[in-house]
N, CA, C and O of each residue as an XYZ file, in Angstrom:
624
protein
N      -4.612   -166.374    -47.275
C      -5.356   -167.474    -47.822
C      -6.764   -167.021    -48.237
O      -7.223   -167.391    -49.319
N      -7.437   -166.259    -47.435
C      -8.657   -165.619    -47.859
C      -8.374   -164.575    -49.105
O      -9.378   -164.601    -49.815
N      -7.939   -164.174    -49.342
C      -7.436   -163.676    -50.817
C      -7.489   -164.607    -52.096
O      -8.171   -164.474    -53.112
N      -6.301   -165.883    -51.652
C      -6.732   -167.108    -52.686
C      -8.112   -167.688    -53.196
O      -8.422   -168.368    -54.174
N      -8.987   -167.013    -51.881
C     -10.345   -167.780    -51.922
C     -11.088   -167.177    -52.824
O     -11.607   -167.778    -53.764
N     -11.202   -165.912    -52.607
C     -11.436   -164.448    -53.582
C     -11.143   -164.787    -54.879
O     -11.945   -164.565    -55.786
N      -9.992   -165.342    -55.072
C      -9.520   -165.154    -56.781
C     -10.355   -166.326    -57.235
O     -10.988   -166.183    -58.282
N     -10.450   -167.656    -56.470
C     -10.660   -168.859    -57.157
C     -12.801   -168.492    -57.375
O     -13.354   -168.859    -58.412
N     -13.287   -168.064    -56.695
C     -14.193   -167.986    -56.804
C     -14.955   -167.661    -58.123
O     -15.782   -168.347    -58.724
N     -14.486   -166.510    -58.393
C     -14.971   -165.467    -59.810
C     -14.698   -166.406    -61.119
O     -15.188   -166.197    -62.229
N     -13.804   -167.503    -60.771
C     -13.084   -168.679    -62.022
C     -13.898   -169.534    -61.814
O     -14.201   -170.047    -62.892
N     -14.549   -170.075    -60.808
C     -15.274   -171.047    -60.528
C     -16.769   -170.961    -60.892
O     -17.400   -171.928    -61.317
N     -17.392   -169.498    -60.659
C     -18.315   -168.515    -61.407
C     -17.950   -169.076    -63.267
O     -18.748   -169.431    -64.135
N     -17.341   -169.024    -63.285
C     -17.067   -168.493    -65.004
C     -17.167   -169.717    -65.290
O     -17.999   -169.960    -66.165
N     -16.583   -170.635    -64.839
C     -16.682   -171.942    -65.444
C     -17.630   -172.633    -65.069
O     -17.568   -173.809    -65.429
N     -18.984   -172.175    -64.137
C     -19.541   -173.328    -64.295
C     -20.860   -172.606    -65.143
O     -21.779   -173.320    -65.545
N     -20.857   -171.125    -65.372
C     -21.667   -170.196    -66.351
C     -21.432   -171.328    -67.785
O     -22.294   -172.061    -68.268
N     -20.018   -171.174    -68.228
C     -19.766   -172.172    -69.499
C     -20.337   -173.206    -69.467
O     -21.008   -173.631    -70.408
N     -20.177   -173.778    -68.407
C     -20.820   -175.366    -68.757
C     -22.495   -175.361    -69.046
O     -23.205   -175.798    -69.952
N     -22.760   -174.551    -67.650
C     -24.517   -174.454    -68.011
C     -25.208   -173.678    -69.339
O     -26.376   -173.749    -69.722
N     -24.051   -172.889    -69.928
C     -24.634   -172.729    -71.180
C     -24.369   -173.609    -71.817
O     -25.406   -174.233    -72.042
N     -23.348   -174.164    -72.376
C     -22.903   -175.340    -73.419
C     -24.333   -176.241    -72.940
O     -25.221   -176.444    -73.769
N     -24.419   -176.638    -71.828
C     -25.597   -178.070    -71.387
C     -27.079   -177.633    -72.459
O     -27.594   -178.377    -73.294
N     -27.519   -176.170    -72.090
C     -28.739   -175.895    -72.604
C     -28.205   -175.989    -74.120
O     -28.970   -176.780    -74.671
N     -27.404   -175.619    -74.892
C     -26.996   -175.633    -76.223
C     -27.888   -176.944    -76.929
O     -28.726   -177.176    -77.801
N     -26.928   -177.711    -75.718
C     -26.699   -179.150    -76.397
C     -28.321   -179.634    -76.268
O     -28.845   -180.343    -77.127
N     -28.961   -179.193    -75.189
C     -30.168   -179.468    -74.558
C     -31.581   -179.311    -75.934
O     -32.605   -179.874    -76.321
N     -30.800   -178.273    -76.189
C     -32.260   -177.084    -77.439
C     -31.845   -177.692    -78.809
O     -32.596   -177.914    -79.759
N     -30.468   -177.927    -78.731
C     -30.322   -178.463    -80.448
C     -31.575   -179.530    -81.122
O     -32.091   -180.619    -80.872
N     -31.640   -178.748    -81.835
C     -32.580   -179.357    -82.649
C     -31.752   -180.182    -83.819
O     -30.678   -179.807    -84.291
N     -32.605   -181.612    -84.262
C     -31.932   -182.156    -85.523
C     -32.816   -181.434    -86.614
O     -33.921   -180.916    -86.455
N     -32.021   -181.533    -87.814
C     -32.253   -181.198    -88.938
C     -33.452   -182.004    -89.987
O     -33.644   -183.161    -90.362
N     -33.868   -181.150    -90.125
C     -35.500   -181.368    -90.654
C     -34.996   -182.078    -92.079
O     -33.785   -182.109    -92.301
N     -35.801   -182.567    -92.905
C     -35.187   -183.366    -93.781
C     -35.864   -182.337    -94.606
O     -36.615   -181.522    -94.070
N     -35.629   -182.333    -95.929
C     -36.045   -181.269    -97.260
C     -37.238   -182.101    -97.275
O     -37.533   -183.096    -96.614
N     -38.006   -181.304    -98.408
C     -38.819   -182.137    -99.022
C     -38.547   -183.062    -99.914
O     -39.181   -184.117    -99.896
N     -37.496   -182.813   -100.904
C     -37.143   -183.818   -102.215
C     -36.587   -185.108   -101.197
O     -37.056   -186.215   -101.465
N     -35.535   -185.010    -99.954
C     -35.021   -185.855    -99.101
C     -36.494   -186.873    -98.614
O     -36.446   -188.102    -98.679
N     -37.815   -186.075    -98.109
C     -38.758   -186.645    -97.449
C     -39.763   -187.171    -98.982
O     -40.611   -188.022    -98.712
N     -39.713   -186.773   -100.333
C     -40.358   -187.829   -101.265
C     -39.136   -188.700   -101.932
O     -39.437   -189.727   -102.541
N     -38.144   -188.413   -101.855
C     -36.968   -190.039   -102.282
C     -36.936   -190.794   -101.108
O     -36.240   -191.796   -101.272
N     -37.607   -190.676    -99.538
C     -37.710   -191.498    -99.240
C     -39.238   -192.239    -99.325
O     -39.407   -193.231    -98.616
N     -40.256   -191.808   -100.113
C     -41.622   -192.223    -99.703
C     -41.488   -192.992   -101.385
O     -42.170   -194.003   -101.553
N     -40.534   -192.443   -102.691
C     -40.610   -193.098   -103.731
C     -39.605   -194.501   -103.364
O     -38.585   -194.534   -102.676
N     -40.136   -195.353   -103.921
C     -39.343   -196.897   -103.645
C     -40.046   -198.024   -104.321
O     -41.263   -198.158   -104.193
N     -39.433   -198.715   -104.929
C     -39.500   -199.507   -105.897
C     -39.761   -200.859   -105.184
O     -39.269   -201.052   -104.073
N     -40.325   -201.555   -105.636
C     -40.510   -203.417   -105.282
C     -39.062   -203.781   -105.544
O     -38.331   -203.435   -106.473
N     -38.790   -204.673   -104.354
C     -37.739   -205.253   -104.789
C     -37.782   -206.597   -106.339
O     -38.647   -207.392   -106.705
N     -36.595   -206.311   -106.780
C     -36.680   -207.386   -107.643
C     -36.974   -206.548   -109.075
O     -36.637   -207.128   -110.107
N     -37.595   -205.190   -109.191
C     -38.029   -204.172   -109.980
C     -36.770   -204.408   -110.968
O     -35.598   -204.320   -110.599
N     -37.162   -204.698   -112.184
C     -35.866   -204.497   -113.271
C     -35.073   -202.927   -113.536
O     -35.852   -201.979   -113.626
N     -33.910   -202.687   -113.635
C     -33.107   -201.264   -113.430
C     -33.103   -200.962   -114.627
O     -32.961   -201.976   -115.311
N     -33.184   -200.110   -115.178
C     -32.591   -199.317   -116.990
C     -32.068   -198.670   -117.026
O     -31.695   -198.330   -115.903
N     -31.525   -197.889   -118.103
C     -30.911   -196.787   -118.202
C     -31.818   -195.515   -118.862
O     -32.697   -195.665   -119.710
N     -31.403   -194.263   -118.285
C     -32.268   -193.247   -118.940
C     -31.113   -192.297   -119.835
O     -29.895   -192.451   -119.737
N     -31.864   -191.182   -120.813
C     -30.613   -190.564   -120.824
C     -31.381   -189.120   -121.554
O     -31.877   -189.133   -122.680
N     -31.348   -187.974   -120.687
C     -31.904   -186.812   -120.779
C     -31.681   -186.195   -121.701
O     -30.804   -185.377   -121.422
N     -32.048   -186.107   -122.862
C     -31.265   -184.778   -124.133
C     -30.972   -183.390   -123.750
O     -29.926   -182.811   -124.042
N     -32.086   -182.812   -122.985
C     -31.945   -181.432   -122.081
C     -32.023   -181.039   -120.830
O     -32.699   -180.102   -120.404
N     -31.204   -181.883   -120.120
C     -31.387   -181.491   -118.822
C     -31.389   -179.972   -117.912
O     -31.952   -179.540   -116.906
N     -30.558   -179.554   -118.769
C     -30.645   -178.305   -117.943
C     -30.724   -177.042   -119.176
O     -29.974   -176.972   -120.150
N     -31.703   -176.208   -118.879
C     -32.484   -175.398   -120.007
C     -32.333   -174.167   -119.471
O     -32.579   -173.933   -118.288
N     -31.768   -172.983   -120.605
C     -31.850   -171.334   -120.309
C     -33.364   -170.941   -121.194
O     -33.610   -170.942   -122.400
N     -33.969   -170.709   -120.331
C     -35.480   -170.368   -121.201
C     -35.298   -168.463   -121.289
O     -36.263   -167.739   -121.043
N     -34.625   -168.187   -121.476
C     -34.632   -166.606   -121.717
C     -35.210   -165.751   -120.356
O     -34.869   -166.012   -119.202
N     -35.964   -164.893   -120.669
C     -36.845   -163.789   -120.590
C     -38.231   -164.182   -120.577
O     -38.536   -165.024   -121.421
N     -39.147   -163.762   -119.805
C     -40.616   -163.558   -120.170
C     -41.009   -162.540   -119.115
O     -40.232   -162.233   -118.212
N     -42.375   -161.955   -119.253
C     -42.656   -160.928   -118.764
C     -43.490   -161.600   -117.468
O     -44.038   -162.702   -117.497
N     -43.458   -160.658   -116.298
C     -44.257   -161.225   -114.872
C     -45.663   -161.538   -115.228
O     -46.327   -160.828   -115.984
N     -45.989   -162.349   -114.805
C     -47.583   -162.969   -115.177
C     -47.513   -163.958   -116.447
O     -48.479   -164.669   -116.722
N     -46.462   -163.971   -117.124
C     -46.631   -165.374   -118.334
C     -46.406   -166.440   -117.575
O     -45.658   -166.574   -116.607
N     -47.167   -167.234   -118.137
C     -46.861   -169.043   -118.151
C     -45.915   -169.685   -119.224
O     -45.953   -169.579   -120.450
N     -45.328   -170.160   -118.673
C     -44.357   -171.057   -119.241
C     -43.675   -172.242   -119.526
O     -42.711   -172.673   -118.894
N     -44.273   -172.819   -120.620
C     -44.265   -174.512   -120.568
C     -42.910   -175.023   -120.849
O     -42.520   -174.724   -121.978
N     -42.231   -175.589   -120.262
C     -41.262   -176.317   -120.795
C     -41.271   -177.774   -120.876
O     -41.747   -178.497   -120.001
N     -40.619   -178.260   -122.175
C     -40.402   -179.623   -121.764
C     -39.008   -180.442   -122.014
O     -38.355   -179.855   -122.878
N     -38.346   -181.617   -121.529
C     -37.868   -182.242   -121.423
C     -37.805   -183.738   -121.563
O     -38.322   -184.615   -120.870
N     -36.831   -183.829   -122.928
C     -37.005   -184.821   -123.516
C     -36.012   -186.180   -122.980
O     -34.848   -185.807   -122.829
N     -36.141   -187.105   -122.782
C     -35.582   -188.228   -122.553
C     -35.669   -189.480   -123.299
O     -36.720   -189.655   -123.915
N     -34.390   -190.770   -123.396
C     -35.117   -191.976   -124.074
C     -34.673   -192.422   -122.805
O     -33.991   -191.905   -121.920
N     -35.340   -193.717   -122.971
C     -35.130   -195.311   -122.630
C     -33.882   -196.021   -123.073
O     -34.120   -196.960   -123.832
N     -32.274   -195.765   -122.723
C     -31.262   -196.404   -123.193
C     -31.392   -198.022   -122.872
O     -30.790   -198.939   -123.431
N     -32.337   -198.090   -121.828
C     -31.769   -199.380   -121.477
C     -32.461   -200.627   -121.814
O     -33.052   -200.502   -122.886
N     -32.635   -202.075   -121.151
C     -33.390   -203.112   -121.931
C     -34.444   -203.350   -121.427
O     -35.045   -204.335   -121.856
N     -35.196   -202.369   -120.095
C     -36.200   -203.002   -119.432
C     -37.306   -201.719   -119.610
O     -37.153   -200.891   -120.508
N     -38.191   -201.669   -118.856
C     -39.070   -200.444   -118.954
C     -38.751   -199.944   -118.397
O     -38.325   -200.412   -117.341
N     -38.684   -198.094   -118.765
C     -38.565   -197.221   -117.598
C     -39.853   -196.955   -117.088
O     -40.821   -196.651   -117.785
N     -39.848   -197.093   -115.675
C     -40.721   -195.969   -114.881
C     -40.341   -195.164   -114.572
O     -39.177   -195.178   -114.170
N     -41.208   -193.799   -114.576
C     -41.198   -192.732   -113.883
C     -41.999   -192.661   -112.646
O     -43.120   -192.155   -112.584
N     -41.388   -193.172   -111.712
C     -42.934   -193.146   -110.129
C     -43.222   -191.646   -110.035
O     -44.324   -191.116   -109.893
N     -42.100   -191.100   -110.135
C     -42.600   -189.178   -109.302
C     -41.733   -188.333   -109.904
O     -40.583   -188.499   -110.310
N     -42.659   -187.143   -109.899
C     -41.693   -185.934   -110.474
C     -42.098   -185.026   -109.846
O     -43.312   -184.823   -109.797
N     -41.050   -184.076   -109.068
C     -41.500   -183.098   -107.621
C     -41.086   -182.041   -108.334
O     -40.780   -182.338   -109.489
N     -40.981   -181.012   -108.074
C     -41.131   -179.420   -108.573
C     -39.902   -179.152   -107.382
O     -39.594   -180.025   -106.570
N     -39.210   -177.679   -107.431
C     -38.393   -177.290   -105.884
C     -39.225   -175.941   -105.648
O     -39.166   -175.225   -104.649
N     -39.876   -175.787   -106.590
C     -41.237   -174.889   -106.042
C     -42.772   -175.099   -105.931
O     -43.190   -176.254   -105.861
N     -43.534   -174.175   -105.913
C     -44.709   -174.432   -106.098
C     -45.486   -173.517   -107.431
O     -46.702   -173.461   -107.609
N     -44.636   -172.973   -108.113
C     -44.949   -171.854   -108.963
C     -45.093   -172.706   -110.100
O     -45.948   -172.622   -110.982
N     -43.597   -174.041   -109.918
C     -43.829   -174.999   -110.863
C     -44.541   -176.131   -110.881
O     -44.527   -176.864   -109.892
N     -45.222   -176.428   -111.930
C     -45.905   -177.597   -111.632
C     -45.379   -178.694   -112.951
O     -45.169   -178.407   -114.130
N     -45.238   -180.335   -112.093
C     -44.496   -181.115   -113.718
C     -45.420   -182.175   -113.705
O     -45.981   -182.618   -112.703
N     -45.553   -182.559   -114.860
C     -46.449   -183.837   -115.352
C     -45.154   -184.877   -116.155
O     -44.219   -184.623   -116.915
N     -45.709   -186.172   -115.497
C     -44.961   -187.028   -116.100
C     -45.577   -187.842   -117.187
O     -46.642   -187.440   -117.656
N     -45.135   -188.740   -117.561
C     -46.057   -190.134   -118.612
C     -46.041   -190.507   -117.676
O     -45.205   -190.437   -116.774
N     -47.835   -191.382   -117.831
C     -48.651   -192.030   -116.916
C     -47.669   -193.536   -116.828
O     -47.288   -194.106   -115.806
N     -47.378   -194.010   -118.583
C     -47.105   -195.470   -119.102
C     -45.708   -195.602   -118.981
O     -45.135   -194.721   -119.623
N     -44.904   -196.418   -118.365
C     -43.657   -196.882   -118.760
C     -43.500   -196.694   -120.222
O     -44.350   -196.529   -121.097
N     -42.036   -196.767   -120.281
C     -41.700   -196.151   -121.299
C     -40.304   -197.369   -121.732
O     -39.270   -197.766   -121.194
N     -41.209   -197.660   -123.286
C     -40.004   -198.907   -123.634
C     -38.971   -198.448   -123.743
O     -38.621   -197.271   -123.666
N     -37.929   -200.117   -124.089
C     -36.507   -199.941   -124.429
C     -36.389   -199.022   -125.677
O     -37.320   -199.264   -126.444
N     -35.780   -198.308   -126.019
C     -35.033   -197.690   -127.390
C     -36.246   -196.810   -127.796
O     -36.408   -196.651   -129.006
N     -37.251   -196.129   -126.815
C     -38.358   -195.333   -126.758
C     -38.107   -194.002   -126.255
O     -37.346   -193.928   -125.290
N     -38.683   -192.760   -126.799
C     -38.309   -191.618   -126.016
C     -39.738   -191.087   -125.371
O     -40.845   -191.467   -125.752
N     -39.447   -189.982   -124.153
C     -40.987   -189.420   -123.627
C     -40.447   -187.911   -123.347
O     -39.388   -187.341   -123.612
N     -41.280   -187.640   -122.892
C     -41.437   -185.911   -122.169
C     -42.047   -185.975   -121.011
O     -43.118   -186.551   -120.816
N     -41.416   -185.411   -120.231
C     -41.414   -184.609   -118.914
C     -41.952   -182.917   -118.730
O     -41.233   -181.925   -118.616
N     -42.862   -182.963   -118.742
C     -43.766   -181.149   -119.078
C     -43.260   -180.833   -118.014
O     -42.880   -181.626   -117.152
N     -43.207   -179.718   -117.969
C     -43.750   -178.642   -116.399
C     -43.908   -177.060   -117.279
O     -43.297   -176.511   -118.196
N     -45.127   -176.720   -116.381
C     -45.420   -175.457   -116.209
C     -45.141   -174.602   -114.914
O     -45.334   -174.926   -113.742
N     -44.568   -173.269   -115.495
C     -43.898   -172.265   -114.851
C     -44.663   -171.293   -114.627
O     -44.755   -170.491   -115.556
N     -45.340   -171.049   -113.565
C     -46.143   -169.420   -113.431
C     -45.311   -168.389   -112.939
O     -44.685   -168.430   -111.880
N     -45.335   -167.414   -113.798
C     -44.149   -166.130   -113.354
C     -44.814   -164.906   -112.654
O     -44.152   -163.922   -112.325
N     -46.038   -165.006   -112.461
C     -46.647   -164.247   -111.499
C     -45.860   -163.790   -109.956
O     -45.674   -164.541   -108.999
N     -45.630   -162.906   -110.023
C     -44.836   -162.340   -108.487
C     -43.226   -163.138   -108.733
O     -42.688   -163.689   -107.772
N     -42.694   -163.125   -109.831
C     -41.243   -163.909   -109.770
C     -40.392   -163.538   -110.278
O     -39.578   -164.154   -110.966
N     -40.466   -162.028   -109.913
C     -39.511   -161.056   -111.022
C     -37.976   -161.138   -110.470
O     -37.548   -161.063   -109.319
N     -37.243   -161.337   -111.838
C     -35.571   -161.498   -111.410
C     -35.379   -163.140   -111.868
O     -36.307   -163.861   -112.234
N     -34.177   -163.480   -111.773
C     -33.534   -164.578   -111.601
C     -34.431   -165.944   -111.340
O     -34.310   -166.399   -110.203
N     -35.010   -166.414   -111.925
C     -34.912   -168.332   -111.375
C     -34.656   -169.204   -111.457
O     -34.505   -169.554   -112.627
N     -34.460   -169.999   -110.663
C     -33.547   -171.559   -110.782
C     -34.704   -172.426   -110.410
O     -35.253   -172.501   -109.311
N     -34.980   -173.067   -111.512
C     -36.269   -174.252   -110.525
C     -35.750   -175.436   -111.153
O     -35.439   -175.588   -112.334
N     -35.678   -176.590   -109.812
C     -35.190   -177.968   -109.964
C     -36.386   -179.031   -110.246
O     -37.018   -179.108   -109.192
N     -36.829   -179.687   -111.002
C     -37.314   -180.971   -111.000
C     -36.667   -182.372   -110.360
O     -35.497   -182.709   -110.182
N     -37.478   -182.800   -110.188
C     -36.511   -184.256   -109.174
C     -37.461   -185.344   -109.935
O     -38.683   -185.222   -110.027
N     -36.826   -186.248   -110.378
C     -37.781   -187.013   -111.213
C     -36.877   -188.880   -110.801
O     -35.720   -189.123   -111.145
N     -37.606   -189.695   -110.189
C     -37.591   -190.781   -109.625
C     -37.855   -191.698   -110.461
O     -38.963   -191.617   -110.991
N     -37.009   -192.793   -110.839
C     -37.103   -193.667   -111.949
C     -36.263   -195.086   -111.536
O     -35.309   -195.079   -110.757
N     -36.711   -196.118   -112.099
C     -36.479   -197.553   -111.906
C     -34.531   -197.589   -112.449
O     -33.901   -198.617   -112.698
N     -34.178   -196.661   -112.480
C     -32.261   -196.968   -112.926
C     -31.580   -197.155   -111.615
O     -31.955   -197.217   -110.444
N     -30.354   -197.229   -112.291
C     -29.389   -197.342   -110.976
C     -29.094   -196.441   -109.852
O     -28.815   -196.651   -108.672
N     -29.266   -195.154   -110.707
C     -29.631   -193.776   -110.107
C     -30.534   -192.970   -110.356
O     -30.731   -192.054   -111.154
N     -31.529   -193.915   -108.786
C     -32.917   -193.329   -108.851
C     -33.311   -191.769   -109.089
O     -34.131   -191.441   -109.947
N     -32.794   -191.050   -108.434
C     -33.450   -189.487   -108.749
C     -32.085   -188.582   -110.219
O     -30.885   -188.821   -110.353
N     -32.694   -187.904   -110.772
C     -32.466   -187.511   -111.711
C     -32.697   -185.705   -111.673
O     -33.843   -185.566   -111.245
N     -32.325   -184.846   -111.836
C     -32.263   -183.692   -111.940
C     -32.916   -182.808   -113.034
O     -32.290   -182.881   -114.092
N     -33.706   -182.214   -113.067
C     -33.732   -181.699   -114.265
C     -33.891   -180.058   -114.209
O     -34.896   -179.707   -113.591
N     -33.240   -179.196   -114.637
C     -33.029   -177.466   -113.927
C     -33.518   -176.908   -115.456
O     -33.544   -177.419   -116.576
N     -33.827   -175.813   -114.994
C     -34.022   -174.661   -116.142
C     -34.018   -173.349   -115.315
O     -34.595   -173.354   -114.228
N     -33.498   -172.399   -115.692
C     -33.453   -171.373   -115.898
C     -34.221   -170.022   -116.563
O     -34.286   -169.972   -117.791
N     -34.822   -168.886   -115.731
C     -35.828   -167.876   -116.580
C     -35.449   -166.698   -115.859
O     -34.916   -166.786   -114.753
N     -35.633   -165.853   -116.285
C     -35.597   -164.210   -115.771
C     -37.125   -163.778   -116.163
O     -37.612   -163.685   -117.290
N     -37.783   -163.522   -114.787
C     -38.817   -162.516   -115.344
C     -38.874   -161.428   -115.258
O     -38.530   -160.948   -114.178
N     -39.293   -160.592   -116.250
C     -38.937   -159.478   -116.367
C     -39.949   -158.389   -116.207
O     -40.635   -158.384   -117.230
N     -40.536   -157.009   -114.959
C     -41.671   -156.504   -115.135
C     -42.345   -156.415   -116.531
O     -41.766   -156.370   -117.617
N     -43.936   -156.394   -116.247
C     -45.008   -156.153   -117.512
C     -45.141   -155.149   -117.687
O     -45.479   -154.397   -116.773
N     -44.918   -154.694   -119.011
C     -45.497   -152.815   -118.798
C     -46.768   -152.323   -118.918
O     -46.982   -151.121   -118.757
């Protein structure tokens, strides 16, 4: 019987090692931090009662080529007003900081078009980029996307 006792022990060891790790696991988990675009679609928000429109992007998503490290690079993005009320634009966030976007200050009438700027600094951004705009507006589907694409390429 002291033999049985022997075996059960080293199992009894092991399993309660498992549990007290799983406990601290569960203990340290951290929740998930919200993004930033997640933490300004929740700070952009409309009055209730706000009339909805429709928007409708001509270029949403743009291959801007090539430019050399250290150019600036303006792009813009054109949109109308499909719908019957005014559009607002409350916010337009960058997914970097290299980019910076300017919106229209003024609502923007029915059957009216605007631009959405942003400037691109390619300083230190050599290779591949993907930069997202997030642009927040009075429609049915508040945030809106707007991507472009650049390769910078060393200066000689």
């Amino acid at each position: 019987m002291l033999q049985n006792d022997k075996m059960k022990s080293p199992a009894i060891i092991f399993s309660l090692f498992i549990l007290a790790a799983a406990a601290v696991i569960v203990a340290n988990k951290k929740t998930q931090q919200p993004t930033r675009n997640a933490v300004v679609q929740q700070a952009v928000s409309f009055e209730p009662g706000t009339p909805i429109t429709t928007v409708l992007f001509a270029d949403s998503v743009q291959n801007m080529g090539k430019i050399k490290n250290g150019e600036i690079l303006n792009i813009n993005f054109h949109f109308t007003n499909t719908g019957t009320e005014m559009l607002v634009i409350k916010e337009v966030s960058a997914s970097c900081g290299c980019t910076v976007p300017e919106k229209p200050d003024a609502p923007i009438a029915p059957g009216k078009s605007g631009i959405i700027k942003a400037t691109f600094d390619s300083k230190n951004r050599e290779g591949m980029n993907h930069k997202v705009l997030s642009v927040y507006t009075n429609t049915s589907q508040t945030k809106h996307d707007l991507v472009f694409d650049v390769e910078v390429v060393p200066s000689k």
